[in-house]
N, C-alpha and C positions, 0 to 999 in steps of 0.2 A: 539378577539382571533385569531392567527393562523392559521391558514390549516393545521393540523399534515397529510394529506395524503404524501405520498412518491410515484413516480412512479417506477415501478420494472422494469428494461429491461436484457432482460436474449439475451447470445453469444451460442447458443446451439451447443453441441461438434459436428457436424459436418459442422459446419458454421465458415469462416475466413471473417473477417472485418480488413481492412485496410484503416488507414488513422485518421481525429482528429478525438475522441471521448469526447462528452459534454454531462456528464448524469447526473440530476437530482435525487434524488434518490436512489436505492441499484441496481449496476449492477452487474450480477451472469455472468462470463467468464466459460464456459463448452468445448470453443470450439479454437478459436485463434484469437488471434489480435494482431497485428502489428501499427506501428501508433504513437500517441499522443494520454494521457488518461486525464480528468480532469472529478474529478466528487467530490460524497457526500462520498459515502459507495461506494466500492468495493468488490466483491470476485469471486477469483477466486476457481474451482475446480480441483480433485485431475484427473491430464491425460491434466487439458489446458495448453496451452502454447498462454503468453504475451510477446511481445518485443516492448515496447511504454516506453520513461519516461511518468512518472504521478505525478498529485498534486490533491490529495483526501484528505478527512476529516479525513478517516477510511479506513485500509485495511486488509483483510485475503487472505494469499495465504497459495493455497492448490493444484497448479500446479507448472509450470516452469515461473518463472518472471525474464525478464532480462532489465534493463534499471535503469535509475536514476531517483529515487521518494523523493517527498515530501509527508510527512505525518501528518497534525495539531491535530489531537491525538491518535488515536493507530495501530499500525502496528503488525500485531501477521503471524507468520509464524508456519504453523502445518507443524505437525508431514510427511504428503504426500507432502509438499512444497520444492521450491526449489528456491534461489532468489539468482542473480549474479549482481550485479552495486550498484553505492551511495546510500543512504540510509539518508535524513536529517529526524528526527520526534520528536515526544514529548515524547512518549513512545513505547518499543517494545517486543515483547514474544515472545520466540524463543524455541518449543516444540521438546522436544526426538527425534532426526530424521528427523528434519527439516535441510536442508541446506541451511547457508548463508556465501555467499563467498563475501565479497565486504565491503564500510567502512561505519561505520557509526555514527553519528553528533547530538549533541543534536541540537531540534530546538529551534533558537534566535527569536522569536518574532516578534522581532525587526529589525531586518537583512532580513527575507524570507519571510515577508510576504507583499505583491504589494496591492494595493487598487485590485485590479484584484481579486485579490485570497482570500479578506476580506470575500467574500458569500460562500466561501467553510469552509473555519476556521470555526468551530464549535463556536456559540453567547456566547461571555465573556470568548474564552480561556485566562487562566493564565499559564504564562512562566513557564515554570520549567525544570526541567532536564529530562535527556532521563533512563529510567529503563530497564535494560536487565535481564529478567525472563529466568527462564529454562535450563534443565540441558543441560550444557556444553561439556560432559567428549566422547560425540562418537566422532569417528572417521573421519565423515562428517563435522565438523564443523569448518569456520573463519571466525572470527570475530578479526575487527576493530573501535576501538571507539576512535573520535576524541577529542582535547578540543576544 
């Protein structure tokens, strides 16, 4: 059987990290980073500010995210988030008051993912289409979705 532990590393809001970041685990962003992101689970919080692309498992942003990510299964932006650059994932949720300005691609399986990037892919993802949740109708919002 597995190791189900996870290591937690937390970016505390008044702490800046710049440069790669390789994290294992769930890393909580309180604070800034700049850089290159590769991990498992991300989140950020509402007041951080990221400008790194990234290739995670799983992402919630609930600060300022600028850069071009990949996402092998969900990408949810709250209600406190702000996201500006590419966007490739499998699926994504996009809450009341969230801003996302940038475009965004279903992910091809088959196309985005590197033997490199097979231990971040969540074990036995199935291809599928990208889903765009939540409401639409404020004034904050663009969205681009490609084929």
């Amino acid at each position: 059987m597995a190791d189900k532990q996870e290591g937690l590393s937390i970016i505390d809001k008044d702490c800046l990290v710049e440069g790669t970041l390789n994290v294992k685990g769930k890393l909580i962003v309180a604070g800034s980073l700049k850089g290159t992101l590769i991990g498992n689970t991300v989140v950020t919080a509402k007041g951080s500010s990221v400008n790194a692309p990234a290739k995670v498992r799983e992402m919630i942003i609930g600060g300022e995210f600028q850069g071009d990510i990949t996402v092998y299964e969900t990408l949810r932006i709250l209600s406190t988030g702000a996201f500006s650059g590419k966007i490739v994932c499998k699926s994504i949720t996009l809450e009341t008051g969230g801003k996302l300005n940038g475009r965004v691609k279903p992910l091809d399986l088959t196309k985005e993912l590197s033997l490199a990037d097979t231990a971040l892919a969540a074990g036995g993802a199935n291809q599928g289409l990208s889903q765009v949740e939540g409401d639409t109708k404020g004034k904050d919002h663009s969205l681009t979705i490609e084929d």
